[in-house]
C-alpha positions as CSV (number, residue, x, y, z in Angstrom):
1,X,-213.7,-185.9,-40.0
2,X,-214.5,-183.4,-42.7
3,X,-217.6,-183.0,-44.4
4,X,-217.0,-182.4,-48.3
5,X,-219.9,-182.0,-50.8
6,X,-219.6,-183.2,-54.6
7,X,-221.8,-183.3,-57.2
8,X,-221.2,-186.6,-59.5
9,X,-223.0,-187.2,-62.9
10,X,-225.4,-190.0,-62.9
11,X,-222.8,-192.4,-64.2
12,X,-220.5,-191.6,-61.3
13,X,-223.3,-192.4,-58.7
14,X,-224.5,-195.2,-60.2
15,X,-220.8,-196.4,-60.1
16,X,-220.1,-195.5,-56.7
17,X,-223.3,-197.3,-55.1
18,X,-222.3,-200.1,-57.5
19,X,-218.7,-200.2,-55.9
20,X,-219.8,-199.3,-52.4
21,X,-222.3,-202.2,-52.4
22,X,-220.1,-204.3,-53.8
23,X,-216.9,-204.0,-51.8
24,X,-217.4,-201.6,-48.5
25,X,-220.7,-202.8,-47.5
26,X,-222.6,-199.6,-48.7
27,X,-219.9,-197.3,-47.4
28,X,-219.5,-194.3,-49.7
29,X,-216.9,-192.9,-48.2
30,X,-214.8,-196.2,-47.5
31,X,-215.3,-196.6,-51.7
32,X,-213.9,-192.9,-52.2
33,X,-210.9,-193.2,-50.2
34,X,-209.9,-196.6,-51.6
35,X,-210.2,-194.9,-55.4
36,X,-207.8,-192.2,-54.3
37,X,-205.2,-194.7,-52.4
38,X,-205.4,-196.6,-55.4
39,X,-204.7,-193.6,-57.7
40,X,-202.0,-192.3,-55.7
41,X,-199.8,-196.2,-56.1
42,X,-200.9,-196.3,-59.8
43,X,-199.9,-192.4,-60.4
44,X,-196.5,-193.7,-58.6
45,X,-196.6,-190.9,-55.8
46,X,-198.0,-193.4,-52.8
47,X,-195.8,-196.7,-52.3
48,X,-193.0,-198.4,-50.5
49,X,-189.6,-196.3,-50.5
50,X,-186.1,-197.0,-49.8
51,X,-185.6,-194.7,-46.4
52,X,-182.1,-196.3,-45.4
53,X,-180.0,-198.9,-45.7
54,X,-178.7,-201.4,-43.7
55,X,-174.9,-203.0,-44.1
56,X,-174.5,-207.1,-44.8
57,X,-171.3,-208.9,-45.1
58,X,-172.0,-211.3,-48.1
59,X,-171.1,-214.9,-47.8
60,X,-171.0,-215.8,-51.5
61,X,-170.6,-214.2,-55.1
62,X,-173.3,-211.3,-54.8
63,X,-174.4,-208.5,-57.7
64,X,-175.3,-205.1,-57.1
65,X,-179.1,-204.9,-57.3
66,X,-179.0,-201.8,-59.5
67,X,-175.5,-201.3,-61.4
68,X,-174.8,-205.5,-61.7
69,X,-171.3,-205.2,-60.7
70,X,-170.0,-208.1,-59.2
71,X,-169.1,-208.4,-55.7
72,X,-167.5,-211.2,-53.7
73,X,-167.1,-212.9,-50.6
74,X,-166.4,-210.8,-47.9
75,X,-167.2,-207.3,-49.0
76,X,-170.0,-205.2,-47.7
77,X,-172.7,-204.6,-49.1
78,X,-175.8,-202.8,-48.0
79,X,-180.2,-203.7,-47.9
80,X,-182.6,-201.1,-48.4
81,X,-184.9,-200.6,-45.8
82,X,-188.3,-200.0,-47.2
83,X,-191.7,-197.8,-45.5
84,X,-194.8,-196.5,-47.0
85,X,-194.0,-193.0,-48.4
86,X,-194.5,-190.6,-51.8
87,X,-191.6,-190.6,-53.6
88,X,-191.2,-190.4,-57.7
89,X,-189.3,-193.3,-57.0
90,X,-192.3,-195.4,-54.8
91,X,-193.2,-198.8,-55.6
92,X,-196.3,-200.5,-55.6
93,X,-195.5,-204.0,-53.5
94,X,-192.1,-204.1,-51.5
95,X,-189.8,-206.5,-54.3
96,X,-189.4,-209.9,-53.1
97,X,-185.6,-210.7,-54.9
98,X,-183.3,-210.3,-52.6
99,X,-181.7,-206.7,-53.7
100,X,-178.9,-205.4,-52.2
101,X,-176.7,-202.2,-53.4
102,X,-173.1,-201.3,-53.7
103,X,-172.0,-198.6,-51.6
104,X,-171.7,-196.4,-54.8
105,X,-175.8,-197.2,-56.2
106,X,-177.1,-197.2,-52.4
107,X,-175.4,-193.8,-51.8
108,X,-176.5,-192.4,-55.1
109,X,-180.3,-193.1,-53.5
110,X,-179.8,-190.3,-51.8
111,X,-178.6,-187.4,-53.6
């Protein structure tokens, strides 16, 4: 642990004990670090991102998550694998549809 000294405005500090009483049981710093977490998902730098894939053979009449092209029984194709990260690219919540990428869009990930 690191001791850091600030100095707020009286707004700030009225805020802060506001948010710390509210929400973290008085715990200032607790408060401080969930501001930044939640800065870094809403500035897009702190989220879930794609760090693999993983083949599938599909069973049915599938589309490519992120071009649309149409793929059929049969074929391969491949499901992210998603872990907290920073990326340009992060996302806030891992997506719930059931995505899955064409060997061209899941490659293209990764250049």
């Amino acid at each position: 642990m690191k001791r850091m000294n600030f100095t707020f405005d009286a707004d700030t500090v009225d805020l802060l004990d506001e948010l710390a009483q509210k929400f973290y049981g008085g715990n200032k710093s607790q408060t401080v670090r969930a501001a930044l977490e939640s800065l870094a998902v809403h500035a897009g730098h702190e989220g879930w991102v794609i760090t693999g894939y993983t083949p599938q053979k599909i069973e049915d009449h599938v589309d490519c998550h992120s071009c649309g092209e149409a793929h059929h029984k049969g074929e391969v194709l491949y499901r992210p694998v998603f872990e907290r990260g920073s990326s340009s690219k992060a996302m806030p919540t891992i997506p719930e549809e059931n995505w899955l990428d064409c060997p061209k869009c899941a490659e293209k990930q990764f250049q």
